[in-house]
C-alpha positions as CSV (number, residue, x, y, z in Angstrom):
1,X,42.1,0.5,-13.3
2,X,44.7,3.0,-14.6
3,X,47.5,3.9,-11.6
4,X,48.4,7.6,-11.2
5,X,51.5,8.7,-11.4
6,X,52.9,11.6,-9.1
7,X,53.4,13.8,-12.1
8,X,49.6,13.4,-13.1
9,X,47.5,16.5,-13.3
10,X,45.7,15.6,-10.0
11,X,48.9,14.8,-7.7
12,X,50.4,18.4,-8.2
13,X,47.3,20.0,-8.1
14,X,47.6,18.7,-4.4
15,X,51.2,18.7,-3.7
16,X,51.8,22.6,-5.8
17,X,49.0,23.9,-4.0
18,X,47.2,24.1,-0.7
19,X,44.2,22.9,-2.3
20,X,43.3,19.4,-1.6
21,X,40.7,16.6,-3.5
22,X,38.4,14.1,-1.8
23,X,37.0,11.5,-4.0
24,X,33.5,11.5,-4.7
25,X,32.2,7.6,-3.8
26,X,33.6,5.5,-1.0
27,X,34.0,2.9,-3.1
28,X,37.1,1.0,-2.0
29,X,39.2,0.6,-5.2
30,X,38.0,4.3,-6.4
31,X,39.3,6.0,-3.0
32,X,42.7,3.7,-3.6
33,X,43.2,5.4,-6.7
34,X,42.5,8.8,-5.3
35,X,44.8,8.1,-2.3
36,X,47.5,7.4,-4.5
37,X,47.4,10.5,-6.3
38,X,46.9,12.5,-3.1
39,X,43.5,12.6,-2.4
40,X,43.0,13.5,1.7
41,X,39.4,12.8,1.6
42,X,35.9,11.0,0.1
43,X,32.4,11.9,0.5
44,X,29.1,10.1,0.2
45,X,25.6,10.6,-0.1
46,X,22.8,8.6,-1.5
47,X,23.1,8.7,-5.4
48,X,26.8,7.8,-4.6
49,X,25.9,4.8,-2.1
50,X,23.3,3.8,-4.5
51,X,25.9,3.7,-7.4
52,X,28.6,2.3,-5.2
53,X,26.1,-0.8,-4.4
54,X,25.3,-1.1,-7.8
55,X,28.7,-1.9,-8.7
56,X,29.9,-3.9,-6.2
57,X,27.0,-5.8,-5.2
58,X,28.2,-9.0,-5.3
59,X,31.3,-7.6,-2.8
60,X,28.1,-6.6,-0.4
61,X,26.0,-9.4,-0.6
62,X,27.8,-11.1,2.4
63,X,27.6,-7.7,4.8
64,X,23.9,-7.8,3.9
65,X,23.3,-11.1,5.1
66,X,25.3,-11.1,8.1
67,X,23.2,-7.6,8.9
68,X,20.4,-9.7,8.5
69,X,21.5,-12.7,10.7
70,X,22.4,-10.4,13.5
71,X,19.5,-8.1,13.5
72,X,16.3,-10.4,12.6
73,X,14.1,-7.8,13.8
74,X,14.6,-5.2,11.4
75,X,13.1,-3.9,8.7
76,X,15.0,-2.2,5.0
77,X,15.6,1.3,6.2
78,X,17.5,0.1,10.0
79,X,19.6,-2.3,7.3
80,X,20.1,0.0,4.4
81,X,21.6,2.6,7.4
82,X,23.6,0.0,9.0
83,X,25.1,-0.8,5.1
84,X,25.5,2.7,4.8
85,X,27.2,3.2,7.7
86,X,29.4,0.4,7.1
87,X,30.7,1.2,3.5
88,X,31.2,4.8,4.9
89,X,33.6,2.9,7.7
90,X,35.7,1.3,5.0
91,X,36.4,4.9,3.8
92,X,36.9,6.0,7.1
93,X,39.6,3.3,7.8
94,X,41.4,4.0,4.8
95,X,41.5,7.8,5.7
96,X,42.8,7.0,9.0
97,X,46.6,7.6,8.1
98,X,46.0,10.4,6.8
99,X,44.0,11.8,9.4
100,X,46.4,11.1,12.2
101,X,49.0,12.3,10.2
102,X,47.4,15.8,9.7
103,X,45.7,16.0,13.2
104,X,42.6,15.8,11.8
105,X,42.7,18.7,9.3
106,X,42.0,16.0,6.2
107,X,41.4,12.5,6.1
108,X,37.8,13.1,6.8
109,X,35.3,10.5,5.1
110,X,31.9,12.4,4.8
111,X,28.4,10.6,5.8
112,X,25.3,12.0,4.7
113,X,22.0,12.4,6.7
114,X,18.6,10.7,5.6
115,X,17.2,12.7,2.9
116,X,14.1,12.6,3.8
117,X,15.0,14.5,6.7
118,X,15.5,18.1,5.4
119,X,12.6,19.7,6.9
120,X,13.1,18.3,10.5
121,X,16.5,19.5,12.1
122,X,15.8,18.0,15.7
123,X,16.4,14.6,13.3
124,X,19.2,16.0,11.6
125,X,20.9,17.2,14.5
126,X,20.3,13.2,16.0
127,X,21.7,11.3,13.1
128,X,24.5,13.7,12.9
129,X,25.8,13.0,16.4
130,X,25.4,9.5,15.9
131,X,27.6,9.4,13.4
132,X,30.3,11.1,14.6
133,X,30.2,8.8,17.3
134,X,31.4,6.1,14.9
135,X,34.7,7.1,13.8
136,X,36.9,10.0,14.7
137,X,37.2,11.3,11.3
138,X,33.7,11.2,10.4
139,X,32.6,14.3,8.5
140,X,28.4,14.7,8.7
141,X,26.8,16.1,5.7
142,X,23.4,18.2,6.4
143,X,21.2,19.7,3.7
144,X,21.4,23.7,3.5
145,X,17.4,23.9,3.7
146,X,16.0,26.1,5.8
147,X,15.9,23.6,8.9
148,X,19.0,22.8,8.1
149,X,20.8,26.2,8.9
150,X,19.8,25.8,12.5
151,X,20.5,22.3,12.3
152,X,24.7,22.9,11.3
153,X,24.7,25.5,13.9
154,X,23.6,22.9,16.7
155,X,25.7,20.2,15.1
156,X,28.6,22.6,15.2
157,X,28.0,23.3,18.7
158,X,27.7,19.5,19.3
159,X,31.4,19.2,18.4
160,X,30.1,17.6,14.9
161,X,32.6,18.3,11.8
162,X,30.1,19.2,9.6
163,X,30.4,19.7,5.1
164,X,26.9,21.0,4.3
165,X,25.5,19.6,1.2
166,X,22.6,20.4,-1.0
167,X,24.2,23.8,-1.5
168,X,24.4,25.6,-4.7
169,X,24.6,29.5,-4.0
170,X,26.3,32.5,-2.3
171,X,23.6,33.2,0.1
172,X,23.4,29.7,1.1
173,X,26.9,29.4,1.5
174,X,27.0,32.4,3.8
175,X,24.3,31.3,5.6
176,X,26.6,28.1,6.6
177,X,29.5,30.0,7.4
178,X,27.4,32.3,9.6
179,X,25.6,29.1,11.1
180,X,29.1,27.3,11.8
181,X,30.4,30.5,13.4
182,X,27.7,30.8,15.8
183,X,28.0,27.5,16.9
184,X,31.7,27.7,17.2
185,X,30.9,31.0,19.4
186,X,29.2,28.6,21.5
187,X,31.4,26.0,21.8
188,X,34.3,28.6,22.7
189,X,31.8,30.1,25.8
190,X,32.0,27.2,27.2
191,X,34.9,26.2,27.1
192,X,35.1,23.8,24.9
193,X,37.8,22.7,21.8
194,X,37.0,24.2,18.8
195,X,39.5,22.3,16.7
196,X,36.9,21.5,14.1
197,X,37.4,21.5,10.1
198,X,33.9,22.0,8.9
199,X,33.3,22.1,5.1
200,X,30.7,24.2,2.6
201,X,29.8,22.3,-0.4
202,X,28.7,24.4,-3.0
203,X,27.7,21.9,-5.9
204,X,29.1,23.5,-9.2
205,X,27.9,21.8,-11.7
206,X,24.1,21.2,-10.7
207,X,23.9,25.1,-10.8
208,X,25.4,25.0,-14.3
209,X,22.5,22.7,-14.6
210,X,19.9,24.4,-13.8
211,X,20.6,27.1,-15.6
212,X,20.9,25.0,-18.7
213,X,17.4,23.9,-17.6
214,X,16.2,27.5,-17.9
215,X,17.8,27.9,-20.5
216,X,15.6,25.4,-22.2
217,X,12.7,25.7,-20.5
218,X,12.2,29.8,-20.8
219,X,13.7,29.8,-24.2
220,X,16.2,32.2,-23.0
221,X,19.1,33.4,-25.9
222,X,21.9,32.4,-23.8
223,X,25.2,32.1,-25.5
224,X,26.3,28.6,-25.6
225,X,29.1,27.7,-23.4
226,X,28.2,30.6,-21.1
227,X,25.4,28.8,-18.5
228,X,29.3,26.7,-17.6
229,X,31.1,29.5,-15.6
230,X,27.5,29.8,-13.5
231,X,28.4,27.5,-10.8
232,X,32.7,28.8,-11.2
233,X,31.3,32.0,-10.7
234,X,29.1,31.2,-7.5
235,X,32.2,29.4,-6.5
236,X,34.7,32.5,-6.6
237,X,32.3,35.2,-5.9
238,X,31.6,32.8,-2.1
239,X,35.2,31.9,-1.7
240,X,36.2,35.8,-1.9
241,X,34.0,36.6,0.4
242,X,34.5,33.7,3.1
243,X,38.1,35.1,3.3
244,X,37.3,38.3,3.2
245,X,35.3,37.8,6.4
246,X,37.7,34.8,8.1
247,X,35.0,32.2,7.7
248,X,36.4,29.1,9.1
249,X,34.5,27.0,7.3
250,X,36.4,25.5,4.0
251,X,34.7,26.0,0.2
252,X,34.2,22.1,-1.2
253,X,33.1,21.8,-4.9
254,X,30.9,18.9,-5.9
255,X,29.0,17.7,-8.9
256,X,31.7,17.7,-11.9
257,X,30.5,18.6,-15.1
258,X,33.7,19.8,-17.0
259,X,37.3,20.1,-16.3
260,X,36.6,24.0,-15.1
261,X,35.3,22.5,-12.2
262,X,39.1,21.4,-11.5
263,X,41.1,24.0,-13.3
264,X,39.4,27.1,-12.1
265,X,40.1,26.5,-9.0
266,X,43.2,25.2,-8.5
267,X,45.1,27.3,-6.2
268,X,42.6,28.2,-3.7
269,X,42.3,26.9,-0.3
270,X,39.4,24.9,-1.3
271,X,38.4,21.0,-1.3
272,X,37.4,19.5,-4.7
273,X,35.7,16.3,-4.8
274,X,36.0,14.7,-7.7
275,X,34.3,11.2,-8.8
276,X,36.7,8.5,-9.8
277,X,35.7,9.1,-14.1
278,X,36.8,12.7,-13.8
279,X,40.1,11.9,-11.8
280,X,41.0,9.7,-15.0
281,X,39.8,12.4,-17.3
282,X,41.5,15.0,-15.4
283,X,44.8,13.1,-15.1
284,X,44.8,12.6,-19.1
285,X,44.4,16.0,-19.7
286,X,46.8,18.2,-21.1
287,X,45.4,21.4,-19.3
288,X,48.1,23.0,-17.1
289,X,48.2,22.8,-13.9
290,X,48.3,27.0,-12.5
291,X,47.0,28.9,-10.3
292,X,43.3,30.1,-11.5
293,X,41.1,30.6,-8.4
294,X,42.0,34.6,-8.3
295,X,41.5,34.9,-12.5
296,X,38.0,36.4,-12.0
297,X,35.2,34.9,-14.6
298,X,34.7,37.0,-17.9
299,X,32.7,39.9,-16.5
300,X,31.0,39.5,-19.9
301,X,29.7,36.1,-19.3
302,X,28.8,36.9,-15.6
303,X,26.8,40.3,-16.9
304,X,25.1,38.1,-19.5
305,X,23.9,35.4,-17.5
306,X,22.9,38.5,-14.9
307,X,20.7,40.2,-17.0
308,X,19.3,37.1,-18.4
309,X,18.5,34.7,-15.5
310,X,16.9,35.8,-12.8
311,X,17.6,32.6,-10.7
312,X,21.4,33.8,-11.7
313,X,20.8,36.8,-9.8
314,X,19.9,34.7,-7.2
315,X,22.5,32.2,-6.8
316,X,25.3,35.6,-7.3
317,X,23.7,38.1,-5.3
318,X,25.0,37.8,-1.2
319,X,21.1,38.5,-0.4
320,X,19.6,36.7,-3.7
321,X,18.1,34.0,-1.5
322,X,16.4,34.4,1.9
323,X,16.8,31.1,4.5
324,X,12.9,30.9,4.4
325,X,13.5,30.6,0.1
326,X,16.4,28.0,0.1
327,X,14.0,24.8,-0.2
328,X,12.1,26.3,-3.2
329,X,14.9,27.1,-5.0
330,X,15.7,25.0,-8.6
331,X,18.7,23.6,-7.8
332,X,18.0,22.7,-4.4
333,X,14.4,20.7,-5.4
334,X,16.1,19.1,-8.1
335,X,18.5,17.8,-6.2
336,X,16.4,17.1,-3.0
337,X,14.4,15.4,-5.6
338,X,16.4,13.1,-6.6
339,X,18.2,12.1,-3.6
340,X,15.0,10.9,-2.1
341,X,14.6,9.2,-5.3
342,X,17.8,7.3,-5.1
343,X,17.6,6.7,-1.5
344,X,14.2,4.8,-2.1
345,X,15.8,2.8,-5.0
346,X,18.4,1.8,-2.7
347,X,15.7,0.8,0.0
348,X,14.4,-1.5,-2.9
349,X,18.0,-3.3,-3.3
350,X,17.6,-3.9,0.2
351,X,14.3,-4.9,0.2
352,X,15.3,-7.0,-3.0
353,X,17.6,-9.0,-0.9
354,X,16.0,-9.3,2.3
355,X,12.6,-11.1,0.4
356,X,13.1,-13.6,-2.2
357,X,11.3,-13.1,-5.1
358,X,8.9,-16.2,-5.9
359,X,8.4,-15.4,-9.7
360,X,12.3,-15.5,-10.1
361,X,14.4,-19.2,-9.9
């Protein structure tokens, strides 16, 4: 593995700017590397865990079997969760320092809810608390579906330092703030500390997917390169807007796709999480390392991909999506999609492990 320097492109993003990166995976020698070029953070959720174990399975093999030695009652999901929760914990320790050092402002390692929860937030609300309970910088990540929104409020109110996930619009990430800020409001009635960081994942590049997708699919004339700036421009429209109104929950961008997931925001009080290949891209690069989050996007490629994708409109326009509309939405079935997917493929690595297969020596 290559070792950053402090002059990389990635270490003065974070020590020019307020703007910090997490790394994208908690796995142990990827959040090292980030650590070391300044990274205050790392985030999971299932595609990540189910890469993560891929990877490293041999390094897992001996958690998995003292799991199963210690609870010989269980089935694959109560181990898979305990795994889950005990990769996350690794993260979690490693973020400690910097956690304590910041008084818990960063260092935050980010757990993600059961996918298959999205339309039950009494469930999402549950898992949440629990864990927070495991660390004290534990971040909870909760799907911005419609049971969802009520779900980060109660969270919130729980004392739960929330990043909502599954999030690829401005009406969706206003819903969050306006969820987060009710529950704060509750908190504050009562009496109680409202010294929480809660984050708003708006995931970049599976926007610029699906317009790509649209692209494709509806045979729309789009000028190529254009469908990139979709999710940048989501981004910066949300982010202007969230300080416009003192939002206390923080902009996080997720699911790289180019180095203008990076570059265009550099400068803005934002969290970038960045998986471990784009950090070594990134920290290649040549690309200067300035302030762009205030350069607005090319009104001509905004108007273009206005007039020519409805679902555009959607994502961009403050009222484009109602709550009731979030879990139809392209970008947010795709992705709900496939985390289900890749949280049942990893219940078949567990599975895999926890019956021996008789056709196999």
């Amino acid at each position: 593995m290559n070792t950053p320097t402090s002059a990389s492109p990635l270490g003065q993003t974070t020590s020019n700017f307020i703007t910090d990166f997490w790394n994208d995976s908690c796995s142990v020698d990827e959040l090292n590397y980030a650590i070391a070029c300044g990274g205050v953070g790392a985030t999971t959720n299932p595609s990540i865990v189910l890469g993560v174990l891929k990877k490293e399975l041999a390094s897992w093999r001996g958690t998995l079997s003292r799991i199963f030695v210690e609870n010989p009652t269980w089935g694959e999901e109560q181990i898979a969760w305990k795994l889950i929760e005990e990769m996350g914990l690794k993260g979690a320790q490693l973020l400690l320092p910097i956690f304590e050092k910041n008084s818990g402002k960063c260092g935050r390692l980010s757990m993600q809810t059961n996918p298959s929860f999205y339309r039950n937030p009494v469930a999402l609300v549950e898992q949440a608390v629990h864990f927070n309970s495991l660390a004290p910088n534990i971040q909870v990540k909760i799907p911005v579906t419609a049971a969802g929104i009520p779900a980060l409020e109660e969270a919130t109110y729980r004392g739960v330092t929330i990043n909502a996930t599954v999030c690829f619009t401005v009406p969706q990430a206003i819903a969050v703030a306006e969820a987060v800020e009710r529950g704060l409001k509750r908190r504050a009635q009562e009496g109680k500390d409202c010294a929480i960081y809660p984050a708003c994942t708006i995931m970049v590049g599976r926007l610029d997917d699906w317009m790509k997708v649209l692209v494709q699919r509806d045979k729309i004339a789009l000028t190529p390169g254009y469908a990139d700036w979709a999710g940048v421009a989501a981004m910066k429209k949300a982010y202007a807007i969230f300080k416009q109104r003192g939002y206390r929950a923080r902009l996080l961008a997720a699911a790289y796709r180019s180095h203008l997931h990076w570059s265009q925001f550099i400068g803005g009080d934002v969290i970038l999480t960045i998986p471990h290949e784009w950090q070594l891209v990134f920290n290649q690069s040549k690309v200067p390392v300035v302030e762009r989050m205030s350069q607005a996007v090319d009104p001509k490629i905004i108007d273009e991909l206005y007039d020519l994708i409805p679902d555009f409109r959607r994502a961009y326009d403050e009222n484009g999506l109602s709550i009731d509309e979030f879990d139809g939405y392209g970008a947010t079935a795709r992705t709900l999609r496939g985390f289900c997917d890749h949280y049942h493929e990893l219940l078949a690595i567990v599975r895999d492990s926890m019956i021996p297969n008789p056709d196999k020596k």
